[in-house]
Structure formats: structure tokens, C-alpha cells
C-alpha positions, 0 to 999 in steps of 0.5 A: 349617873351619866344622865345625871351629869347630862341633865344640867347640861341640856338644862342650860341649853334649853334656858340659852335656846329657848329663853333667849330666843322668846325675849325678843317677842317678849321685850316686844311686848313690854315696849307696848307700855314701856319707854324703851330705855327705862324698861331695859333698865328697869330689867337690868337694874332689878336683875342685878340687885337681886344677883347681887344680894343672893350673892352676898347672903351666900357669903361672896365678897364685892371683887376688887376695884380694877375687876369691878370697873372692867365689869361695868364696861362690859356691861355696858357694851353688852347690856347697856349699848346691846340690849338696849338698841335691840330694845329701842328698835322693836319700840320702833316696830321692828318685828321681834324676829327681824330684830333676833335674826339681825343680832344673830350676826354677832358671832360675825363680828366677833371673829372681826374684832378678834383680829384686832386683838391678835387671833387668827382668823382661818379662811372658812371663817372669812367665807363665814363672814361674807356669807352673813354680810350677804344675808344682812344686805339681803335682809335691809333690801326688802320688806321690814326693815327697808322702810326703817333703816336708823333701826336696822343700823341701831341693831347692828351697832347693839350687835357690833357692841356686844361683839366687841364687849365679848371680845374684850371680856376675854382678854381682862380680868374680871369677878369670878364666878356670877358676881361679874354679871351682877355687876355687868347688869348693875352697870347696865341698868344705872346707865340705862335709867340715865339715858333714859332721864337724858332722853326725856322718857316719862311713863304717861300711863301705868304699864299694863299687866302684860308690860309688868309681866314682861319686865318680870319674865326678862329680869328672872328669866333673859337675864338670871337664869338665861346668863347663869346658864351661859356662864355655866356652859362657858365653864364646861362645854365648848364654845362652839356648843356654849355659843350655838344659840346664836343660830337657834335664838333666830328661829325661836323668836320668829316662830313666837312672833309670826305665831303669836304677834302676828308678824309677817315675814317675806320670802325675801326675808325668810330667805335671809334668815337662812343665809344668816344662820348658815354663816353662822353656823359655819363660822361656829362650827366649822372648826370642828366639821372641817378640822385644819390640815396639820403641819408637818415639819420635816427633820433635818437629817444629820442632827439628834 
């Protein structure tokens, strides 16, 4: 019985460290037809509308005006600003696990833009932190992405994005249940497709097999399955369990590129790839591996 209540939980784990640790080799695949920003709304478009119409079939109701607006914008702080830079960028040729390693900072930023919103922040983290920043100047000062650096800062804007997004997902109300990610990959999509026609992006050719495949693979797989396990882990593990695919996505995707992409990383760089998943995984983890002393409040003598 117990493996049983188990089962969904490790299932849920491997689509977040798997699944979402290999579509950055893959987005790096589907780039090599497709036009950055129409092949992430294509993605998140077609995701959405399916979420959505099994939604509705199953007997679920579109969610009120104000939850559904807040909806799009995390969407489009996620997906859209998120996704979508860490899209254009390995179209730029950022290795795919440059690209995972960099986004892995978004645990980072989040605990940043928590402050603005009034939680405390606790020293271990702050040491977290800078430990990443070091990492991040170190991973920029050699090898792929000193030669390309509107990219690095692309991914880290993509990164500082969903950071916030999550943030402030948090602090508002949203649909219940999957029907706010259908409405965030909708929002997505839509607003991906236009700046898509903005940037003047055309198809000169049909997408290969490979590029259909990929688009496939990241609308069934990174974005429904992937972000329905996210959002069930949400509900009944801790966040530090729900969110240590921050430092497990990293590692998968540079196996999958240096393995099957032929990416090269350097010492330099590898060695960044530690210093970052450190930072993270004492940021995510610290918590609960070094628990804060509690306070005692000493009591005055004399009263009941």
C-alpha cells in the first residue's frame, strides 16, 4: 500500500528531473528548423488548447475574470519572457547545458524578490546567493558564453523573469487546479506568436522530422505532463523536494548535449556548473539540513 502512494510521487520526480532536465537538448533540436519564438509558441499555444479542452470535457469551468488575468501574466512572465529567452538564445548557439546551468540561478533570484514581497530572507541563504553569483561570473569569464554575451544576459533576464513570476504567483490569486496552467500556456503561446510576427520571423522551409518531433515531445511532454507533475508535487511534498529540480535539470541536460549533440564544456565551466548546483542546493536545502536555532522567551517572574 505504501509503495502504492509512493509511486506517483517518484513518478512526478522523474518527469520534473528528467523531462525537464532533456528540453533543453531538445528546444536545441527544434531550433535547428524553427524560428525561435514561433516554435515556443507554437509549443506553448497547442499545449494549452489541448490542457484546456480536456479541461472542459472533464466538466471544469473557465475561472473568473480577475484569476484568469492574473493567469496570463504569470504566464507570460513564465513561459512567455522565461522559456522564451532560453529559446532564442540556444538559436543563437548556446549550448543546451550552458543554457540549463544558467537557468538553474532561478531558485537565486527567487529568494531576492521574496524580500520585496516581505519574507525573510535568513543568512545561509544570502551566503547561497553570493555562492551563485560567483558561479555566474565564473561561468561568463571563459569558454561558451564569454563569446556571446547578449545571450548570456538574455538567459538571465528569462531567468530573473521566472523567478519573479513565481514569486508573485504566490502572493495572488489564481484558477485552481491545472486550469491555471492552461491558461498560463495559452497567454504564452498567443503572446509568443506575435512577437514572433513583430520580429519578423518566417519559415523559409518546412521543419524537418526532427523539428516536428521536438515541438511535439515539448508541448505532450515539458509542458503537460512535466507542469501537471510540478503542480502535483506543489500540493503534496515540500517545496524544497517540489523544487530540487532546479539542481538535477543542470546536470541531465549537459549529459544529453555533451553525449548526444556534441557539446563541449570546459574545465572552467564545468566547474561553474558545481558552484552553481552548490548554491542552489543550499539555498533549497539549507533550511531543513541546518534548522534555525529556536527563540526562547524567557518568563517574567511574578506574573501567571
Amino acid at each position: 500500500m505504501r509503495f502504492r502512494q509512493l509511486l506517483p510521487l517518484i513518478g512526478a520526480l522523474f518527469s520534473l528531473y528528467i523531462i525537464w532536465g532533456s528540453t533543453y537538448f531538445v528546444i536545441r533540436i527544434g531550433v535547428e528548423s524553427w524560428p525561435p519564438l514561433m516554435m515556443a509558441g507554437v509549443r506553448f499555444l497547442s499545449a494549452g488548447i489541448l490542457l484546456l479542452a480536456f479541461l472542459l470535457i472533464r466538466g471544469h469551468r473557465l475561472p473568473p475574470l480577475r484569476p484568469l488575468l492574473n493567469a496570463a501574466l504569470i504566464g507570460v512572465l513564465l513561459l512567455a519572457v522565461g522559456n522564451g529567452a532560453v529559446t532564442v538564445a540556444e538559436h543563437q548557439n548556446v549550448p543546451s547545458g550552458i543554457a540549463a546551468v544558467v537557468v538553474a540561478t532561478v531558485p537565486l533570484f527567487t529568494l531576492c524578490f521574496s524580500r520585496f514581497f516581505g519574507i525573510r530572507t535568513r543568512k545561509l541563504e544570502w551566503i547561497g546567493i553570493g555562492i551563485g553569483l560567483a558561479g555566474i561570473i565564473l561561468l561568463n569569464s571563459g569558454g561558451n558564453l564569454s563569446g556571446n554575451p547578449w545571450a548570456a544576459v538574455l538567459i538571465m533576464v528569462g531567468s530573473m523573469s521566472w523567478a519573479f513570476g513565481s514569486v508573485l504567483g504566490s502572493r495572488i490569486t489564481l484558477p485552481t487546479g491545472m486550469m491555471a496552467g492552461a491558461i498560463e500556456m495559452l497567454a504564452a503561446g498567443i503572446v509568443l506568436l506575435l512577437a514572433s510576427t513583430l520580429a519578423g520571423e518566417t519559415l523559409n522551409a518546412m521543419p524537418t522530422l526532427s523539428g516536428f518531433l521536438a515541438v511535439g515531445y515539448l508541448t505532450l511532454f515539458g509542458s503537460i505532463i512535466a507542469i501537471s507533475s510540478y503542480m502535483f508535487l506543489i500540493r503534496n511534498v515540500s517545496p524544497a523536494v517540489a523544487t530540487s529540480y532546479a539542481y538535477v535539470n543542470p546536470v541531465v541536460a549537459v549529459l544529453l548535449g555533451t553525449t548526444f549533440a556534441g557539446e563541449v564544456l570546459s574545465t572552467v565551466e564545468w566547474l561553474a556548473l558545481g558552484v552553481i548546483i552548490m548554491a542552489v542546493v543550499l539555498v533549497t536545502l539549507g533550511k531543513y539540513v541546518f534548522p534555525a536555532k529556536p527563540v526562547i522567551t524567557p518568563c517574567e517572574t511574578g506574573k501567571p
